[in-house]
C-alpha positions as CSV (number, residue, x, y, z in Angstrom):
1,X,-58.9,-1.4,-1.0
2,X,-59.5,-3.2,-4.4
3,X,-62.3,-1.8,-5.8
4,X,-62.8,1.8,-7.1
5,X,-65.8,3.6,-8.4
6,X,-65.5,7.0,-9.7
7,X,-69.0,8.8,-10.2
8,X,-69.1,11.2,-12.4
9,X,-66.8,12.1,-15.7
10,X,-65.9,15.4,-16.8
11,X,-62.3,16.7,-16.0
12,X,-62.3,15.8,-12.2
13,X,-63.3,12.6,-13.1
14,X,-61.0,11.6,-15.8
15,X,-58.7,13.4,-13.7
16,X,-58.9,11.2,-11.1
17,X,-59.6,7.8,-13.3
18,X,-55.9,8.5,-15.3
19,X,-54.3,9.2,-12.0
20,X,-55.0,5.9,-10.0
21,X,-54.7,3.7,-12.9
22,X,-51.3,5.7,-14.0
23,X,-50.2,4.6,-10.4
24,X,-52.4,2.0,-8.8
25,X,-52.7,-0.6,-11.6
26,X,-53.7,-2.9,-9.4
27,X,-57.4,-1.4,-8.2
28,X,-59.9,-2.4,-10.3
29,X,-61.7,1.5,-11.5
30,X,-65.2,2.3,-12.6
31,X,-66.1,4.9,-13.6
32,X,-69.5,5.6,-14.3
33,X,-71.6,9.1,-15.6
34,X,-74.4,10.2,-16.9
35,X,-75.6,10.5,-20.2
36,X,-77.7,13.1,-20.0
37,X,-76.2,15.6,-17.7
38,X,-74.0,18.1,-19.3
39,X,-70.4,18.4,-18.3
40,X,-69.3,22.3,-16.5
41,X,-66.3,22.0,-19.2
42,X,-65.8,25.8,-18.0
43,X,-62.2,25.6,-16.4
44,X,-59.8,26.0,-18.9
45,X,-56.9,27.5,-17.0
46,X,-54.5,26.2,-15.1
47,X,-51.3,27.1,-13.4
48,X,-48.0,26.0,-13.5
49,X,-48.5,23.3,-10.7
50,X,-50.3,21.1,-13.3
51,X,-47.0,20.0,-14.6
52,X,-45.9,18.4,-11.3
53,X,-49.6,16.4,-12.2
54,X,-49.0,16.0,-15.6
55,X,-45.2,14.1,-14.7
56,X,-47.4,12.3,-12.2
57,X,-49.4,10.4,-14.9
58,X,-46.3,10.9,-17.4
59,X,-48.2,13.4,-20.1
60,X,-46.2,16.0,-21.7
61,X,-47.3,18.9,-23.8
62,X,-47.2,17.2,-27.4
63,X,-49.4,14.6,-26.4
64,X,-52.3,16.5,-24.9
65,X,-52.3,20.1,-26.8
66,X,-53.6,19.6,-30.4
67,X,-56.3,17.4,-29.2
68,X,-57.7,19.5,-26.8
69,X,-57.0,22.9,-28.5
70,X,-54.5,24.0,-26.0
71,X,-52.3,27.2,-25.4
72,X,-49.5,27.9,-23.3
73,X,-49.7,30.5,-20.8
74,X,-47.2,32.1,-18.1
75,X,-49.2,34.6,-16.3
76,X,-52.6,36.1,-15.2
77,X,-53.1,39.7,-16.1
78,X,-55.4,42.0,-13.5
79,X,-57.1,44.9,-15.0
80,X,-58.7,47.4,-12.5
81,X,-58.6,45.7,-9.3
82,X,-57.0,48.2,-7.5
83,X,-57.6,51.0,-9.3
84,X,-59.9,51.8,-12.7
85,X,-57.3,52.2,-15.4
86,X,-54.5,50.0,-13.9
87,X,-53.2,46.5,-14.5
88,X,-50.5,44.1,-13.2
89,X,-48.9,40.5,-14.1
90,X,-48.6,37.9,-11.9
91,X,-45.6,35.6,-13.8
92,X,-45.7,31.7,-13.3
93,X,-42.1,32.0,-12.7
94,X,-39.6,32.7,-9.8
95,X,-38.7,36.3,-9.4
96,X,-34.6,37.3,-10.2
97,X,-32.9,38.9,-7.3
98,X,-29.3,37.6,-7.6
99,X,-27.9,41.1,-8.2
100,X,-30.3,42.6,-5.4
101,X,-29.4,44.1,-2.6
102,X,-32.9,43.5,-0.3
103,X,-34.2,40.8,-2.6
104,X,-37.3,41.8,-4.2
105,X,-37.9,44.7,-1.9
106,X,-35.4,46.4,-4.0
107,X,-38.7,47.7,-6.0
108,X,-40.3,48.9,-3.1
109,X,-37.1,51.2,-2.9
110,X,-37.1,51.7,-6.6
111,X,-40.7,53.0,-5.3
112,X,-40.1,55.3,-3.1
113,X,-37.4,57.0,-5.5
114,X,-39.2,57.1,-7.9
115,X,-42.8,57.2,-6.8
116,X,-44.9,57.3,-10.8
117,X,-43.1,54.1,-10.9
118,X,-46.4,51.9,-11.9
119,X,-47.0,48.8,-10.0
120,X,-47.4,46.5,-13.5
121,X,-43.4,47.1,-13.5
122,X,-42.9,45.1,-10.3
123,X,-43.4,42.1,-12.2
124,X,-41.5,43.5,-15.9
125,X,-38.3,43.9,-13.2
126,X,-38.3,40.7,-11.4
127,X,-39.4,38.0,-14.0
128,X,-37.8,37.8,-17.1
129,X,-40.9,35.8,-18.5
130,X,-42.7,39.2,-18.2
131,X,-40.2,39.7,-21.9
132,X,-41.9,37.0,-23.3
133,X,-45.9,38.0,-21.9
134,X,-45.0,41.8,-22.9
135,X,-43.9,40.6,-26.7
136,X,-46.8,38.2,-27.6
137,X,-44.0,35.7,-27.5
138,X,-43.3,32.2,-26.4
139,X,-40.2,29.9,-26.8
140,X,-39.8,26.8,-24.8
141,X,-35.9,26.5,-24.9
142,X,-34.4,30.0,-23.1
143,X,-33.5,28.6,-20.1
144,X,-29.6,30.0,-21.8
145,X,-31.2,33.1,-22.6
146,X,-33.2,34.4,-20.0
147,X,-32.5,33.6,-15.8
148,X,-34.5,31.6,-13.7
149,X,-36.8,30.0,-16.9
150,X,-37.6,26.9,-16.7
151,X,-40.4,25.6,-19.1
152,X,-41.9,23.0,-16.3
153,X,-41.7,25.5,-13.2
154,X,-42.7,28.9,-15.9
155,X,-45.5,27.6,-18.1
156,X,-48.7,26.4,-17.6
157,X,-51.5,25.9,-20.4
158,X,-55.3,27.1,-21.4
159,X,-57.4,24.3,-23.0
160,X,-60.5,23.1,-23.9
161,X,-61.5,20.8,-20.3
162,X,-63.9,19.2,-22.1
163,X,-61.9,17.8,-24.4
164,X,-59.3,17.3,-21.9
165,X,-61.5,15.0,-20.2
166,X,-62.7,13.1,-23.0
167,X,-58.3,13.3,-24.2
168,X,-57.9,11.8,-20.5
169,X,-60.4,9.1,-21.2
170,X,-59.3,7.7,-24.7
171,X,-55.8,7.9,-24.0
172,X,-55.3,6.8,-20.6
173,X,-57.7,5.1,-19.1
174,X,-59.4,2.8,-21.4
175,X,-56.6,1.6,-22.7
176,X,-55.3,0.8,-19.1
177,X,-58.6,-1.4,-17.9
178,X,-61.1,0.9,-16.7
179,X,-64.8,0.4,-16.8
180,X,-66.4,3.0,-18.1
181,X,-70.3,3.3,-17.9
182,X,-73.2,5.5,-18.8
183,X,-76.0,5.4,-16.9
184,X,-78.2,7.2,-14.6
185,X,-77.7,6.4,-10.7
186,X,-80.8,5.6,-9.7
187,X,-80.0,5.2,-5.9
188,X,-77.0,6.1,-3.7
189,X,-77.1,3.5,-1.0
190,X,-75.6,4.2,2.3
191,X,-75.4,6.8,5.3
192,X,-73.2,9.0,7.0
193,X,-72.5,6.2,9.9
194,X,-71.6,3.3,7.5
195,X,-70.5,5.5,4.5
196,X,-71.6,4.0,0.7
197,X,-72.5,0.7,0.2
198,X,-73.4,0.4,-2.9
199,X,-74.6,2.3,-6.3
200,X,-77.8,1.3,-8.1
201,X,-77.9,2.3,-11.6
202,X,-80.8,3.1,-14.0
203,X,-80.4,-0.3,-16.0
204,X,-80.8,-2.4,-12.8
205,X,-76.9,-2.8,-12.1
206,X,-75.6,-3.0,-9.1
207,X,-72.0,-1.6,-8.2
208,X,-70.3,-2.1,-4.7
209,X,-66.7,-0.9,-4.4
210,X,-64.5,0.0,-1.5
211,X,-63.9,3.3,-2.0
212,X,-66.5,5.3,-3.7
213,X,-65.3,9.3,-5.2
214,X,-67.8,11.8,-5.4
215,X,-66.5,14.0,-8.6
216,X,-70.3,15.1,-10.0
217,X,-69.9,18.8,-9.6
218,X,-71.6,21.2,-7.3
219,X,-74.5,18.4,-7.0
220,X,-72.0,16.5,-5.2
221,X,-74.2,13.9,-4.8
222,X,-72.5,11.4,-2.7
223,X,-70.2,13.6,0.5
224,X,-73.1,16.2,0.3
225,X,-76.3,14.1,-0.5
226,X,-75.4,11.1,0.7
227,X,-73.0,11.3,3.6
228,X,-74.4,14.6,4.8
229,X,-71.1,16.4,5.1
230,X,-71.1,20.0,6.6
231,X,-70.8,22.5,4.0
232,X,-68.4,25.4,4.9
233,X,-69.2,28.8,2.9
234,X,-66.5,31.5,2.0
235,X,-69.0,34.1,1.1
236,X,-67.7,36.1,3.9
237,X,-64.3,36.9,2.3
238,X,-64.6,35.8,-1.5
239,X,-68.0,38.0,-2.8
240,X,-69.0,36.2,-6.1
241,X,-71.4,33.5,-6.9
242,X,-72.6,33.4,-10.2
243,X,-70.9,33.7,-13.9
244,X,-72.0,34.0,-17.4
245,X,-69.8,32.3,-19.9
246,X,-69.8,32.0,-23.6
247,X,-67.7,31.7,-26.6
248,X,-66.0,34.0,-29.2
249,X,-64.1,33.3,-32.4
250,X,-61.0,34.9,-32.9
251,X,-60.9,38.5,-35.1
252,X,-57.5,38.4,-35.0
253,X,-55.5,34.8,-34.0
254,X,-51.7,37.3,-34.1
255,X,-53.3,39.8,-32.1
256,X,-55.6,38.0,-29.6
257,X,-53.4,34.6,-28.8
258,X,-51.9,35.8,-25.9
259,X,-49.3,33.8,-23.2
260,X,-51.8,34.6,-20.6
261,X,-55.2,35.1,-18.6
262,X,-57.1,38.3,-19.0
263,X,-58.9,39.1,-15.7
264,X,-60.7,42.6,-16.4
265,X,-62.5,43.8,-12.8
266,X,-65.6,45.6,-14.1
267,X,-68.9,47.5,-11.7
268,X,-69.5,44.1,-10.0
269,X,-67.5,41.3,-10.1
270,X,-64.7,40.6,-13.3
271,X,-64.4,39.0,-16.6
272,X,-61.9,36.4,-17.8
273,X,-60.5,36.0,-21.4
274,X,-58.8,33.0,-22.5
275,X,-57.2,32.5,-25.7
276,X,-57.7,28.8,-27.3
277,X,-56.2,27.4,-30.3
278,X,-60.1,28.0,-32.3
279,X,-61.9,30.0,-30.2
280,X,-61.5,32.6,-27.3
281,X,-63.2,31.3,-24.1
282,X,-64.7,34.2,-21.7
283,X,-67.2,34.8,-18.8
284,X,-68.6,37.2,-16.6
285,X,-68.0,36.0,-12.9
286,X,-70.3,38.6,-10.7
287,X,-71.9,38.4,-7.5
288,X,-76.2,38.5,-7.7
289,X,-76.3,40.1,-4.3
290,X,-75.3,43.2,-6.3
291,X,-77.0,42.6,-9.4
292,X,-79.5,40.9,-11.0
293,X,-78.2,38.1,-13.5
294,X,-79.7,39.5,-16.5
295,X,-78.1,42.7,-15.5
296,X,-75.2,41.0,-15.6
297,X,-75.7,39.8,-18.9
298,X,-76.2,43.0,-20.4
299,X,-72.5,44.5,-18.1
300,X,-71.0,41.6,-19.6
301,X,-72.2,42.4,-23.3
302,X,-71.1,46.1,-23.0
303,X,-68.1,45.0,-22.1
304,X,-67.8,42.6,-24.7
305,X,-68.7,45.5,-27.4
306,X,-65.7,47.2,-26.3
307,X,-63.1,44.5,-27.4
308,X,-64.7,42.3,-30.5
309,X,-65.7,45.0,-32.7
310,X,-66.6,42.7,-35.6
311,X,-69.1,39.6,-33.7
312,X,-72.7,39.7,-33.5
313,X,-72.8,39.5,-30.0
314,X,-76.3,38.4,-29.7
315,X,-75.7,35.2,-31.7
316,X,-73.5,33.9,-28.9
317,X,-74.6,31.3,-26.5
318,X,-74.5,32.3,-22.9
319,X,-74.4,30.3,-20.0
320,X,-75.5,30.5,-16.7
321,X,-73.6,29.1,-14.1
322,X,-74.5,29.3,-9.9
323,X,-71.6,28.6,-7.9
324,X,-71.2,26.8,-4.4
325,X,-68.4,28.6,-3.2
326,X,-66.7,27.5,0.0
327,X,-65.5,23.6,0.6
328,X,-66.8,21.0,2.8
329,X,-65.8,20.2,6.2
330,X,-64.0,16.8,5.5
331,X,-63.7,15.2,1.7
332,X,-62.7,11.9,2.6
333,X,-65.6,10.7,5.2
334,X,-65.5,6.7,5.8
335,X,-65.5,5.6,2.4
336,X,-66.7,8.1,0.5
337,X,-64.6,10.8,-1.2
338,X,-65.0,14.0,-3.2
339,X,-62.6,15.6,-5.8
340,X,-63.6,19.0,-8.0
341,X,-66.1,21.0,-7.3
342,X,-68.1,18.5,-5.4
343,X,-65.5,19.1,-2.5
344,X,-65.4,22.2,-2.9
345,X,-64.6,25.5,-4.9
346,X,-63.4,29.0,-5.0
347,X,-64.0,30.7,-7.8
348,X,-62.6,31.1,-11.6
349,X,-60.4,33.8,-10.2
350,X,-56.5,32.8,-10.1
351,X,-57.4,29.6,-12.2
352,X,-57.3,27.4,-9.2
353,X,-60.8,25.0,-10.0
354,X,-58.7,22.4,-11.8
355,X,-55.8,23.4,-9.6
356,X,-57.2,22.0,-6.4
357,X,-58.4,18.7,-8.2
358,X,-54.6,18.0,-9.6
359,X,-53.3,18.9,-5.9
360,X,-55.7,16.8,-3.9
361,X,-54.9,14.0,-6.5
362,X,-51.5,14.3,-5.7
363,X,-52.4,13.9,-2.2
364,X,-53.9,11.1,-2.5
365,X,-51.6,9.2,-4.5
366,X,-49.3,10.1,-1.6
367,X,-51.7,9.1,0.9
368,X,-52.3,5.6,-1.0
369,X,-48.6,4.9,-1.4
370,X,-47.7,5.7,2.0
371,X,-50.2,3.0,3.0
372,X,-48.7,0.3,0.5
373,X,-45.5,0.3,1.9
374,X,-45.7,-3.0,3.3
375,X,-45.0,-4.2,0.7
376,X,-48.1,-5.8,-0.4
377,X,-49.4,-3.3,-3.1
378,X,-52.7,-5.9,-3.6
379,X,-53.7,-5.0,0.1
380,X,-53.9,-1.1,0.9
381,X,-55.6,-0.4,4.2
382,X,-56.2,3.2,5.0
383,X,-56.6,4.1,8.5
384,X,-58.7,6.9,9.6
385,X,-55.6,8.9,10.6
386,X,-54.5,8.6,7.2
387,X,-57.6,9.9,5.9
388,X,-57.4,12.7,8.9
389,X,-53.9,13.4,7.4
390,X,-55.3,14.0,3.8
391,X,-58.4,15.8,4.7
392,X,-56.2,18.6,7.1
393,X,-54.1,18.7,4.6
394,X,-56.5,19.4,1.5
395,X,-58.7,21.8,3.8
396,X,-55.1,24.0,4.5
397,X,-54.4,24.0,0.8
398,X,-57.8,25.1,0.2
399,X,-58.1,27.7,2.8
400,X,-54.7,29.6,1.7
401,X,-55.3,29.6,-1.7
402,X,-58.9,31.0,-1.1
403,X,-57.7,33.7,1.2
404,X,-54.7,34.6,-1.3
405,X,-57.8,34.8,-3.7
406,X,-59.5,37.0,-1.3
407,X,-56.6,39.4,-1.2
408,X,-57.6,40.4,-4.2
409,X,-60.7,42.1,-3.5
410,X,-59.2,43.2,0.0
411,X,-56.2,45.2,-1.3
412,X,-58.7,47.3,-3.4
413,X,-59.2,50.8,-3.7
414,X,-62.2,50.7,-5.8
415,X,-65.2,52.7,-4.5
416,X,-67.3,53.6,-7.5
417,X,-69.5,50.6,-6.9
418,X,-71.9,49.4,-4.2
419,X,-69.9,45.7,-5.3
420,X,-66.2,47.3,-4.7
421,X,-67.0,49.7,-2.1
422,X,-68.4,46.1,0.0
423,X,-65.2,44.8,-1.0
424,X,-63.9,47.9,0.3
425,X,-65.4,47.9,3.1
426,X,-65.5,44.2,4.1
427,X,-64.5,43.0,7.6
428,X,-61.4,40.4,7.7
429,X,-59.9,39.1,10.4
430,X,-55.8,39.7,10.0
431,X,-54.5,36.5,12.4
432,X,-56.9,34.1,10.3
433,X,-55.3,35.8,7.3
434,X,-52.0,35.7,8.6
435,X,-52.4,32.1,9.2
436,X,-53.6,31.0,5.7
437,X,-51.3,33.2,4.0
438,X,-48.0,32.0,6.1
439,X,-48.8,28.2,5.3
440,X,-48.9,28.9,1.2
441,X,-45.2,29.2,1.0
442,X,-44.0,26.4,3.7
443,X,-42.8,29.2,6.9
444,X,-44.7,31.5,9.2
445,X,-45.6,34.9,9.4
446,X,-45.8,35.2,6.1
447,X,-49.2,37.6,4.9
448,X,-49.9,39.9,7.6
449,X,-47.3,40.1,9.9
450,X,-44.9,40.8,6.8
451,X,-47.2,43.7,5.6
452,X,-46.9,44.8,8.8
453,X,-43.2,44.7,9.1
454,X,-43.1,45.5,5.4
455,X,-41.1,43.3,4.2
456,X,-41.9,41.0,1.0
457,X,-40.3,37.6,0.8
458,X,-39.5,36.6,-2.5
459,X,-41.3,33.2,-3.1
460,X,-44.7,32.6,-3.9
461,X,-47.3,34.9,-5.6
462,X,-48.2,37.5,-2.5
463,X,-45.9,39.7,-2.9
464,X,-47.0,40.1,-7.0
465,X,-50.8,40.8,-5.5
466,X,-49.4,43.2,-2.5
467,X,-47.5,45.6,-5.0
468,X,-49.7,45.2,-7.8
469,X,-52.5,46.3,-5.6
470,X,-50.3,49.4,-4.4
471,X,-49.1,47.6,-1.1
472,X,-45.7,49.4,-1.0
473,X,-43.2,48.0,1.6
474,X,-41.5,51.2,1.2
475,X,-43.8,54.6,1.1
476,X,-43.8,58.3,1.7
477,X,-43.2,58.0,4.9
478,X,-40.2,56.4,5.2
479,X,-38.6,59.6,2.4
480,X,-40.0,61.8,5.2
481,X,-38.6,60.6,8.4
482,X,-36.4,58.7,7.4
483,X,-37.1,55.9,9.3
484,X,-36.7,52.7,7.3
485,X,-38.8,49.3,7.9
486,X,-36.9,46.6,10.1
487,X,-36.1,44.7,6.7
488,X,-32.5,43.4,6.8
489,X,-29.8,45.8,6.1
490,X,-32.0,49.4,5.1
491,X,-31.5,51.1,8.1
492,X,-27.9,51.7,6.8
493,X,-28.9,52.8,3.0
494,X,-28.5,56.0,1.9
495,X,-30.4,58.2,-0.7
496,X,-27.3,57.7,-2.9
497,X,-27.6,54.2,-2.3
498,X,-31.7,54.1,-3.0
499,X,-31.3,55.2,-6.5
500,X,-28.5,53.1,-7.3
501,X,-31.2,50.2,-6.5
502,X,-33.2,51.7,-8.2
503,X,-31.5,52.4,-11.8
504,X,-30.2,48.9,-11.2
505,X,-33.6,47.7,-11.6
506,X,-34.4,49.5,-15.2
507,X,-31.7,47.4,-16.9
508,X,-33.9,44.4,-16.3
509,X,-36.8,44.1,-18.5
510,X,-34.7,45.9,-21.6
511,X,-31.7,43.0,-21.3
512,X,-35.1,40.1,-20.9
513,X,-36.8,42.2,-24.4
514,X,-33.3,41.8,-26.1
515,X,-32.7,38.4,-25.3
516,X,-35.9,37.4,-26.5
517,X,-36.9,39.9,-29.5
518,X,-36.2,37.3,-31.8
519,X,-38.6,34.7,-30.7
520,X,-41.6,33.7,-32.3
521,X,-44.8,35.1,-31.5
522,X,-47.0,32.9,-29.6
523,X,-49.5,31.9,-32.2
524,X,-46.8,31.4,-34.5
525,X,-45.0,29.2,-32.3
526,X,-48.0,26.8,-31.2
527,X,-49.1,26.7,-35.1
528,X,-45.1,25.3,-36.3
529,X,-44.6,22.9,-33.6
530,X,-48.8,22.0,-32.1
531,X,-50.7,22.6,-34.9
532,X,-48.7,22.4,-38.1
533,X,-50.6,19.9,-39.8
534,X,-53.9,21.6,-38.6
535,X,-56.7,23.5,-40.4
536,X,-56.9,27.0,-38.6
């Protein structure tokens, strides 16, 4: 493998292009796009796991953020999910139980003692970053101040992906070598039993490679039209297809820069809100099996009306976006292989479209180094079983992340639409759950059989959907007959012991406020270290 030809720009692709020629000098990269089909440009959230990316290519924060009119962010906020009227964090952070007694179930307790406990204060007891989020604060440096914060592991960022691509381009990869060309491809030549042979481009050139990556979207124009690779739908557990987006200037930059995502659930399907440096980002994703887009458009604009008093709504631009949602059988088929949404996606919720191109980069550079380690980095031969390797491995990624998505319309209680009472309703089979769910944090018997057992583990992000849906390890029930969950060590508890938990637990978030009260506000902290020789 010498030769590599990336079609398609836009972030996957400059995603892709920075990350082989950050680590794989020696492969000689095209990259070519076209100049007349507009970029998606609509993913600008990530999560915290874009840091182990970003160390990958060695980018930090100050290089990347001004130019791409970036924010940092530490959580996702859900708003009427599980019920109309209620909202819960989910921290980028790892949850503080060294005075615990049951780990994080100690809330579950805290609960059942005191049951109009809300289930937004899961996250305000557990992760001190929730001081920060709660505030309109951010500092980078309070790993002293605050447990378990660390800025890496803690923060991720919103920006413009646009820009982040074009950032990625000017910065990285034409300065290291890479070809970079705009032109129409005229003809993909190849087939599914000899894979791509060659590109044929609208000015007559000719471009043969040996390894050819599909990163042109949902056309996916090489694994889908090309190769013919089957197309696996997730329709049957995640419900939305479609989403309006446009673009809002800020009424008040104090007020509206938050640390975090806003995910707002409304009749059918949610809206995001996403806080740039200039502008606020937002979009309506819904599902048009339950209404008609331009239904949608008006939901979304009455929703709108409600927040941003002062903007003519019906100057903004709106887009309409159809999503493919679901991922394709294999990604890496002879050589041929897809990154971003032309492998596969599913959906804006949980910020994981640019999550899963970062990951199955990192994959890949794993994949290619593994098969360099001969010695001879010019010659890098990868066997089929490496590529089964990587493609089992992306496709388990994929599948856990999209059924921990999927928990989010299962744990519901929402009825008052035909859309949430589907979601309601909707059929899911608990060992396939139980199986993606227990491979997301690295041991078994993680999703269902733990609900079932009621008992919360402390790592990952399940246990911040369970409880802010109103999954309780620790209900009524037990108070009543006193017949505790087989967690480790309740059975001997007492009632006296129970509230001890949970006043234990109140301390939490006002020590985390204290500590940080004196931190700058989030906009004011991006605008004296990012932006402080910027125009607002």
């Amino acid at each position: 493998m010498k030769r590599i030809v990336i079609v398609g720009g836009g972030s996957a692709g400059w995603m892709t292009a920075s990350t082989l020629v950050k680590n794989f000098p020696q492969f000689k990269i095209t990259l070519v796009e076209s100049p007349n089909i507009p970029i998606s440009g609509v993913g600008e959230s990530t999560i915290a796991g874009i840091n182990e990316w970003m160390a990958l290519i060695g980018v930090e924060d100050k290089d990347f953020m001004k130019a791409t009119d970036a924010t940092y962010k530490l959580s996702i906020k859900f708003n009427n999910f599980h019920r109309k009227g209620e909202g819960f964090h989910y921290p980028f952070s790892y949850p503080y139980t060294a005075d615990t007694t049951l780990g994080v179930n100690d809330w579950h307790i805290k609960k059942m003692v005191y049951p109009e406990t809300p289930n937004s204060d899961y996250a305000d007891s557990f992760y001190s970053i929730m001081a920060l989020v709660n505030q309109n604060k951010f500092d980078k440096n309070l790993d002293k101040k605050i447990p378990y914060y660390q800025y890496g592991q803690s923060t991720a960022y919103h920006f413009d992906a646009t820009k982040f691509g074009l950032w990625l381009r000017d910065n990285i990869c034409l300065p290291a070598g890479l070809t970079h060309i705009k032109s129409e491809v005229k003809n993909i030549n190849g087939s599914p039993e000899e894979g791509i042979t060659s590109l044929e481009l609208e000015d007559g050139t000719v471009l043969m490679g040996s390894l050819f990556i599909d990163c042109t979207g949902f056309r996916s124009l090489l694994l889908d039209k090309t190769m013919k690779e089957p197309f696996d739908s997730y329709s049957y557990m995640l419900p939305n297809n479609r989403a309006w987006a446009t673009r809002i200037p800020y009424q008040d930059r104090e007020k509206q820069m938050v640390p975090y995502t806003d995910s707002t659930a409304l009749g059918n399907g949610w809206v995001w809100a996403i806080p740039l440096w200039s502008r606020m980002g937002t979009g309506y994703v819904y599902s048009d099996n339950h209404i008609k887009p331009e239904d949608a458009l008006r939901e979304f604009k009455m929703h709108l009306s409600t927040i941003y008093h002062d903007v003519d709504l019906e100057k903004l631009e709106y887009r309409d976006l159809k999503m493919r949602v679901g991922m394709h059988d294999r990604i890496w088929v002879k050589n041929c292989l897809a990154i971003g949404l032309s492998a596969g996606f599913i959906e804006p919720l949980e910020s994981n479209g640019l999550y899963t191109v970062h990951k199955f980069l990192v994959e890949l550079c794993r994949t290619l180094d593994r098969c360099s380690q001969d010695g001879e980095m010019e010659r890098i031969a990868v066997s089929q079983y490496d590529k089964s390797i990587f493609n089992v491995t992306c496709k388990k990624l994929f599948k856990e992340f999209a059924t921990f998505v999927a928990m989010h319309y299962a744990l519901t209680r929402r009825k008052d639409t035909q859309y949430w009472k589907d979601c309601f309703e909707r059929e899911y089979d608990p060992n396939t759950l139980d199986e993606n769910l227990s491979m997301v944090y690295g041991f078994k018997n993680f999703g269902v059989d733990r609900m079932i057992a009621r008992e919360f583990h402390l790592a990952g992000g399940f246990p911040c959907i369970a409880s802010g849906m109103g999954y309780n390890a620790v209900d009524r029930i037990v108070q009543r007959t006193n017949t505790l969950f087989p967690g480790p060590g309740l059975d001997s508890l007492s009632e006296e012991d129970c509230k001890r938990i949970a006043d234990k637990l109140e301390r939490n978030p006002k020590r985390w406020a204290e500590a940080t009260k004196n931190c700058l506000s989030h906009y004011e902290y991006l605008k004296n270290t990012i932006y402080r020789d910027s125009d607002e």
